[in-house]
Every structure is written in C-alpha cells, then in structure tokens.
C-alpha positions as CSV (number, residue, x, y, z in Angstrom):
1,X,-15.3,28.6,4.3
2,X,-13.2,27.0,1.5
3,X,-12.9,22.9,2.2
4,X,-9.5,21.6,3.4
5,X,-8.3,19.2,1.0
6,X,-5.3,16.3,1.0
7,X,-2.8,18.3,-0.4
8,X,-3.9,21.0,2.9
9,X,-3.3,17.6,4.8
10,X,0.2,16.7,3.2
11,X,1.1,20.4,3.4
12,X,1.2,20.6,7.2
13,X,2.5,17.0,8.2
14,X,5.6,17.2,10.1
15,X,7.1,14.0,8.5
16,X,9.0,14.4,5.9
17,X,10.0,11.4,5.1
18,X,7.7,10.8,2.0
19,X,6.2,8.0,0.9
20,X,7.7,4.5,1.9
21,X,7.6,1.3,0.1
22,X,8.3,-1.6,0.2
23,X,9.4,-4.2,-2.3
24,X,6.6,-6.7,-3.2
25,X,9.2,-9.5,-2.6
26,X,10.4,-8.2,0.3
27,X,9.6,-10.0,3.7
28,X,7.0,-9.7,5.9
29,X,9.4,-9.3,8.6
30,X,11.7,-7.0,6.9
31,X,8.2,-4.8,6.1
32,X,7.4,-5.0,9.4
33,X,11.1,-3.7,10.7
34,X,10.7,-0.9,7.3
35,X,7.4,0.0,9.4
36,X,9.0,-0.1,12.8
37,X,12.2,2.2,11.6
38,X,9.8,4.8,10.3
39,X,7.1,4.3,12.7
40,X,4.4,4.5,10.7
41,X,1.4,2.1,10.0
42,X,1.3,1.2,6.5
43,X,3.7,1.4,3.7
44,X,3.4,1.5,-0.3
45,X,4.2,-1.8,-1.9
46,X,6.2,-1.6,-5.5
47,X,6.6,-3.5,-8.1
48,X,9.9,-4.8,-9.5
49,X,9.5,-1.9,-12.0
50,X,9.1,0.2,-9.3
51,X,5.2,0.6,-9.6
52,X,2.5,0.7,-6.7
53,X,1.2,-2.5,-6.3
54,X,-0.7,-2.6,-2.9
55,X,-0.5,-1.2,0.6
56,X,0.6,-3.4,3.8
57,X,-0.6,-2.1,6.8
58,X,-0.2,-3.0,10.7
59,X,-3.5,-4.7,10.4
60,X,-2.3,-6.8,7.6
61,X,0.4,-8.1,9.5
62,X,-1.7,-9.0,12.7
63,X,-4.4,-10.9,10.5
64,X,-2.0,-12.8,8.8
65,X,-0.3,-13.6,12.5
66,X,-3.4,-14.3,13.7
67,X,-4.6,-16.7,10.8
68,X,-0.8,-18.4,9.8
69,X,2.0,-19.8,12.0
70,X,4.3,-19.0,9.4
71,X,7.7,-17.7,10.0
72,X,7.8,-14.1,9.4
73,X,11.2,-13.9,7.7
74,X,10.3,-16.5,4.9
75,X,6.5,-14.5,3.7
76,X,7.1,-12.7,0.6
77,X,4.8,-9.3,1.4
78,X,2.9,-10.0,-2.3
79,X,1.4,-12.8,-0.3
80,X,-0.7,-10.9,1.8
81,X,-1.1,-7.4,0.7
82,X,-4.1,-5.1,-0.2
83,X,-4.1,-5.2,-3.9
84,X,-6.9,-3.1,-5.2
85,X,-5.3,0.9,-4.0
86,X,-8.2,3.0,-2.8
87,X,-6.5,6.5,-3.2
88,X,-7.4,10.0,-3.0
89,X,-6.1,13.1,-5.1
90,X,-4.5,16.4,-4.0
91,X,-7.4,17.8,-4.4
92,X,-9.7,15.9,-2.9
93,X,-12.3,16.9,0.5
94,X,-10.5,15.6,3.9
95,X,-14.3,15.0,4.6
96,X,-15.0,13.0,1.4
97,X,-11.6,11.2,2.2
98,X,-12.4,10.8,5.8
99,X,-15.6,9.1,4.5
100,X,-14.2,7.0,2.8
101,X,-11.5,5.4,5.1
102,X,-14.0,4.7,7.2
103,X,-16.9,3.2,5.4
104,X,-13.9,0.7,3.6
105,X,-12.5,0.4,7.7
106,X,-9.1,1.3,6.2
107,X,-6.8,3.9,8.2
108,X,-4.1,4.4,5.5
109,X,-4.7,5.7,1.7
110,X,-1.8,7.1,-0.7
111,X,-2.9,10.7,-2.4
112,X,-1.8,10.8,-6.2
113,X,-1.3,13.9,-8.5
114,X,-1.0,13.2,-12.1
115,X,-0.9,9.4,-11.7
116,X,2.2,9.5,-9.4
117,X,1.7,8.9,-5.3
118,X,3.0,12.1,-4.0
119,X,2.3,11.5,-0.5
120,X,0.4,9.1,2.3
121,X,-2.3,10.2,4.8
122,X,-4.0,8.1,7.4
123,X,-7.0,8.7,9.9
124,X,-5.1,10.6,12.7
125,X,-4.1,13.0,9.2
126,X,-7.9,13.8,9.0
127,X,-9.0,13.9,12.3
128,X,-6.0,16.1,13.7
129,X,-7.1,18.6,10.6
130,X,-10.8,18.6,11.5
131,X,-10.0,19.6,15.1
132,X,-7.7,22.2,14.5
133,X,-10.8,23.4,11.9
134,X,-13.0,23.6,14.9
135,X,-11.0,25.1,17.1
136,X,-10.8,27.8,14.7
137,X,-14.3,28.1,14.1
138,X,-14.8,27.8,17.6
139,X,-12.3,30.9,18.3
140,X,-14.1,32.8,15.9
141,X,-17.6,32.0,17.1
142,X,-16.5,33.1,20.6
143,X,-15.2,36.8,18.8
144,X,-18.7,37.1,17.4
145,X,-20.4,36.9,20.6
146,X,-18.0,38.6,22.8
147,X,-18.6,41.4,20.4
C-alpha cells in the first residue's frame, strides 16, 4: 500500500480557506478574533515583506494569558510567537509528520512546496486520515475472510 502523504492530506480537507496569516505586528487580540472568524487553531505569522515568520497558535495565546496580565489589544503577536517553523513538504509521510507533531507537542505545522507554504495541517488532519486508512483496510480484511 502506497503511504498517504500531506499533499493526500491538503487534497481532501474541506476548508478551503487556505492558509491564514497574520501580520507580525498585528495584535494578539486581533490574532485571536483572525482565529475565532476562521475557527481554526493556529495561523501563519508574516513579515512586513510578506514572509513567514512564525506560527501563533491557541496554546500560545493561553500561555501568554496565563503567564502576563497584559491587555490583549496592546501585544504586538512578534512578542510571543513560535519563531523557529517546523514544516513539512507535500510530499512528506502523514506518519513521519504525525511523528513529529507529537514528539515537538505541537498540533499545527504549515506544508511547503518549492519554498512557498501552500497549505496548513494539524493533528485532527492526521488522525482523521489514519482512520479512514483503517477502516479501509479493515473493509478489505473483512472481504478476504468472508471469501
């Protein structure tokens, strides 16, 4: 059986909103209502020039409550995001990828292709793919023996 890769992943999500960012000056509140409006969980962070700087995720956010009594509205988002991108490539293994996200304890990586983000996955991406893989395999192991 050929292995499911991220662009397999990106293929079959039904959100077709792309890839959202951020800019790194932006808020932390107005991230967090960019996250809200497009409920998802993380979003891309750019760079004046328009260049992937980091990633802010939900988890992010709730440290940075948790440690700061700051008001949201006046934290630029460059203050507290990931800076070092951990990303994966259309062709990489949801397994390797899966792997990954969870040895780093991450839930939210950007896929590139030819140096340009293309798309975002998290870890209910990779898990909803492997079960739909088993069931398969499942359905086809129950053929074999019904046979």
């Amino acid at each position: 059986m050929e292995a499911i890769t991220l662009k397999n992943v990106l293929d079959g999500k039904s959100n077709s909103a792309g890839v959202i960012y951020v800019d790194e000056n932006a808020t932390l509140l107005s991230a967090t209502q960019t996250m809200c409006d497009a409920q998802v969980g993380a979003v891309l962070v750019k760079s004046s020039a328009g260049e992937p700087v980091g990633i802010i995720s939900e988890r992010d956010i709730l440290r940075f409550c948790a440690k700061q009594h700051a008001e949201l509205d006046k934290v630029a988002i460059k203050e507290i995001m990931t800076r070092d991108l951990i990303v994966g490539t259309l062709d990489s293994r949801v397994t390797d990828a899966q792997s990954i996200m969870t040895e780093k304890k991450f839930r939210h990586m950007p896929v590139v292709d030819n140096g340009k983000v293309v798309g975002m996955i998290s870890i209910g991406d990779l898990v909803r793919v492997k079960l739909e893989e088993t069931d398969v395999e499942v359905k086809y192991l129950r053929n074999y023996i019904n046979m």
